[in-house]
C-alpha positions in Angstrom: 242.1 145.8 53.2 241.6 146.8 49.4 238.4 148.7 50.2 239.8 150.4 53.2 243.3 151.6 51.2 242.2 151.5 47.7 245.2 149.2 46.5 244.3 145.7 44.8 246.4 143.3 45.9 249.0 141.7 42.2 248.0 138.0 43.1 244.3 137.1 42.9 245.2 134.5 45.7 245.5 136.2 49.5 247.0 133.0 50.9 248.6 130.7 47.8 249.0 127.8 49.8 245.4 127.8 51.2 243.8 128.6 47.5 245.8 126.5 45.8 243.9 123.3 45.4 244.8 121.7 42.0 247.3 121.3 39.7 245.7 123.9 37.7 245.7 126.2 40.0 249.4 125.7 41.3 249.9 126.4 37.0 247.9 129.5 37.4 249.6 131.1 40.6 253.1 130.3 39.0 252.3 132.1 35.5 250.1 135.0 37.5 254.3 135.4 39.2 255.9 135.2 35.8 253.5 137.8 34.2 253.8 140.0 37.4 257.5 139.4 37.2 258.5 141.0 40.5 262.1 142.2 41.8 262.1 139.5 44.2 259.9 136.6 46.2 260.5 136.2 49.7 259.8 132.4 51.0 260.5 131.3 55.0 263.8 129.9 55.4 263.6 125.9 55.5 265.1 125.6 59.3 262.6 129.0 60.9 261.5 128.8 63.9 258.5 128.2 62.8 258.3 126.1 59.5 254.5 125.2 59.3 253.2 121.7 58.2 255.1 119.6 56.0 252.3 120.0 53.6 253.0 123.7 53.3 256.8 123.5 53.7 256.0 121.0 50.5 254.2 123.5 49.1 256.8 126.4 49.2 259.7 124.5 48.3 257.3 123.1 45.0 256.4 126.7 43.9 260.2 128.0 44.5 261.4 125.2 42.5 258.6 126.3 39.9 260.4 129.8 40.0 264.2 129.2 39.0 264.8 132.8 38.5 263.8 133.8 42.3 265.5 130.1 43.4 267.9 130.8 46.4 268.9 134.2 45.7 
């Protein structure tokens, strides 16, 4: 989509749980959201309909624990 509208997505990673391999990486994503400081993160409540593996709910709930200042609000 960048090429067709012109607009770069913030985050270098389209899916974070998918490119998100290594510690390192799970450190990079987490200070590429500090630095990019946005008003808010949305994350899928824990009881959706649809809640994806445990793998990814494992995932989430690491990287909004990783983000106190967007924790629960």
């Amino acid at each position: 989509m960048p090429l067709m509208t012109g607009v770069l997505p913030p985050l270098q990673q389209r899916d974070a749980f998918e490119l998100t391999v290594s510690h390192a990486d799970f450190d990079a994503l987490v200070a590429q959201l500090a630095r990019l400081h946005p008003p808010c993160l949305l994350f899928d409540a824990p009881d959706t309909l649809f809640p994806g593996s445990a793998l990814h709910r494992r995932f989430y709930e690491r990287l909004r624990s990783a983000l106190p200042a967007y924790d629960r609000q």
